[in-house]
C-alpha positions, 0 to 999 in steps of 0.5 A: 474439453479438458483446457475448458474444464480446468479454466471453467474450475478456475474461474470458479475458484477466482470467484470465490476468493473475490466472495472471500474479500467481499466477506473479509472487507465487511469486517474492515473495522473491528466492532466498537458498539457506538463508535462504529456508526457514529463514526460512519455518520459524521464522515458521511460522503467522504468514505469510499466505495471499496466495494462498488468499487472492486465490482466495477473492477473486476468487470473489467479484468474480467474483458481484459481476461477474455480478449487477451489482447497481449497473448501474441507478443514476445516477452520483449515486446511486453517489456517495451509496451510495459516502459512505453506506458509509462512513459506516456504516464511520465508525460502526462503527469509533466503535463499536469505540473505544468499547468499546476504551476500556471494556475499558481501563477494567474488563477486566471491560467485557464485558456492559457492552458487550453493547449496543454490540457488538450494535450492531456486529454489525448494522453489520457485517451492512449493511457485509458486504451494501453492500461488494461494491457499493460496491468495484465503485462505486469501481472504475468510477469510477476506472476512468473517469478512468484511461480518460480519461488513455489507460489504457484498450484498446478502451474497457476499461482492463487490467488491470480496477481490482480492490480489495477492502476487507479487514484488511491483513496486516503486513509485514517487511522484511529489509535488509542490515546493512552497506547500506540495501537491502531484500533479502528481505520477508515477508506476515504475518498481520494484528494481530501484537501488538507484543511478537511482531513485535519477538521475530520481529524479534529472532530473525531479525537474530540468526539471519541477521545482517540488519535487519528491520522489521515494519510496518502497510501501507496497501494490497497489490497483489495481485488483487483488490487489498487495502484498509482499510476506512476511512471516508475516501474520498480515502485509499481512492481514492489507494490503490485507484489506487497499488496498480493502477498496480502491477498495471497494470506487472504486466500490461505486465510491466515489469522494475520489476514483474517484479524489484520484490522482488529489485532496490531500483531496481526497487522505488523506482522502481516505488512512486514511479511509483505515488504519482505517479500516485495524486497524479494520478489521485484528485484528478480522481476526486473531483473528477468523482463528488464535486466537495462534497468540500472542496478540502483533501480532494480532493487525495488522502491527500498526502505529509506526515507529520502533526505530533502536536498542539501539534507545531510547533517540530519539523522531522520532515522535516528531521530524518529527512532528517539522519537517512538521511544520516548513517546512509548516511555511516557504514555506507558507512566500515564503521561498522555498529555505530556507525551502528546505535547512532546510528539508536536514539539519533536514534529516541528523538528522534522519540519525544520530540517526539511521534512514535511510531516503535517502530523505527529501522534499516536495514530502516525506511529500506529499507521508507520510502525506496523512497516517494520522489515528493516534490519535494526528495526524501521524508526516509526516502530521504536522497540516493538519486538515483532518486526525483529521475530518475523526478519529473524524467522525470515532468515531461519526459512530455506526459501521465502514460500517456506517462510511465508507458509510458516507466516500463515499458521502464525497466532500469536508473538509465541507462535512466532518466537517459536 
């Protein structure tokens, strides 16, 4: 009765922290008057439906939760579903490349492919029926170490590490023009063609005067949280941590949460604790439940940016870097235009050196600056000074729930200079 009771409080308080998100994602964009529906107006269909989308979830974790369907095997045989899953990911997705590049090659590729197609549908019928097994594996085994490094109450860790892999949707990001400062986002539907998001684009800084950006995501912290389906473990680990992490000041309700959207200190702030703690927490998570795993793969998704093959002479860090500051320099004298001008002209550099980069403007640096957890500063972020402070507070903190702790009672740049 005792066991029954406890688990009865816990899925009460699950069910709060899923009411909390509700309330929290209906404040998603700060309220600018006029913009705020005209906005919603002209994306019109192509929004997504985070929060029929979280009900829908939540109804399957919840069956996942009661059939517990992984509850007899041992800590190896997890493992060895868990890069089983994958694997079958890794083919599929082959697959899919496959038939991608005989469509490129006769648009009339159709029952050429008819083979490999079905192929992918059997693939996707064993991934539909060891997904919700696996997510729940992956769960519990992160939940395991954030255990361990003191994110846990009474043994349970809150709020529960939730994930679900899923097609990510797109996002937009809209900045002032006059200032790198994120000022309004939109969730859009999954695989806009690029020739939409840059007509959505186009439409939306003429008709509001801002900068906007729409972009891929890596994950979404809703609850449960969103992931790709990859075949690459250590990205699904960094991933599922940073977006708890997210969740977890959620639940503390930080003011770097609660404001993450309508305060570009709060955002920065927000996401860099959460790369840190990713960059933490998936090394160990790997090392405990899959120490074969290469070195070089075991510490996580890492920070770099990839330089395009034979790329060696070209410092895509250096440049971007250069690149924030001088942009900053010029929008701070006034010179939006000219800054503007020199952004485009500083992006066909990019792409000349092999990195494909469709655009660049006050909403990418808005968007990418807000990652700043490198040591010496990320190079979207130029000189902001917040990501430095949290990295120093980082280092001053005895453990990273210490840390974390001091994040969440975090208001302003004062706060955590202090």
């Amino acid at each position: 009765m005792g066991v029954h009771k406890l688990r009865l409080g816990f899925r009460l308080l699950q069910l709060c922290f899923i009411g909390l998100l509700f309330i929290n994602l209906s404040y998603d964009v700060p309220i600018t008057g006029d913009r705020d529906a005209m906005l919603d107006r002209q994306l019109g269909w192509r929004v997504f439906g985070i929060v029929g989308w979280m009900a829908r979830a939540n109804l399957q974790k919840l069956g996942q939760q009661l059939t517990e369907s992984e509850a007899g095997m041992t800590d190896q045989a997890r493992s060895a579903f868990v890069r089983d899953t994958l694997a079958v990911v890794q083919r599929q997705q082959s697959l899919d490349d496959q038939m991608k590049q005989a469509f490129v090659r006769n648009p009339n590729a159709r029952e050429a492919t008819a083979a490999l197609r079905a192929q992918r549908d059997e693939l996707q019928a064993t991934l539909d029926a060891r997904m919700p097994i696996t997510e729940a594996i992956i769960q519990q085994q992160i939940e395991s170490v954030l255990r361990d490094n003191g994110f846990a109450f009474g043994g349970q860790v809150l709020p529960p590490n939730r994930f679900k892999f899923t097609g990510l949707p797109d996002v937009m990001i809209i900045s002032r023009r006059d200032k790198i400062q994120r000022i309004d986002q939109r969730i859009l539907e999954p695989n806009l063609p690029v020739d939409e998001q840059d007509r959505i684009e186009r439409e939306t800084d003429r008709q509001f005067g801002v900068s906007s950006f729409v972009t891929a995501i890596g994950g979404l912290g809703a609850y449960p949280t969103m992931l790709p389906e990859t075949p690459a473990l250590p990205f699904a680990i960094s991933v599922a941590t940073h977006e708890w992490l997210h969740n977890y000041l959620v639940w503390r309700l930080a003011w770097v949460a609660v404001n993450y959207t309508s305060n570009p200190l709060a955002q920065t702030i927000n996401e860099t604790t959460a790369v840190i703690t990713e960059r933490e927490i998936a090394p160990k998570v790997l090392a405990r439940y899959y120490p074969d795993l290469p070195a070089a793969e075991r510490e996580g998704r890492g920070a770099g940016v990839a330089s395009p093959a034979g790329q060696t002479a070209f410092d895509f860090r250096k440049e971007m870097r250069e690149t924030r500051v001088r942009a900053d320099e010029l929008l701070d004298a006034g010179r939006i235009g000219e800054a503007e001008q020199y952004m485009e002209t500083r992006r066909g550099l990019f792409v000349k050196n092999g990195y494909a980069i469709r655009k660049l403007n006050q909403a990418y640096f808005a968007f990418y600056g807000a990652y700043n957890a490198d040591a010496g500063g990320s190079p979207a972020s130029g000189r902001d000074p917040i990501g430095p402070a949290v990295q120093a507070l980082r280092a001053r903190s005895a453990t990273l729930h210490e840390f974390v702790d001091r994040i969440a009672v975090v208001r302003t740049l004062e706060d955590l200079q202090r």
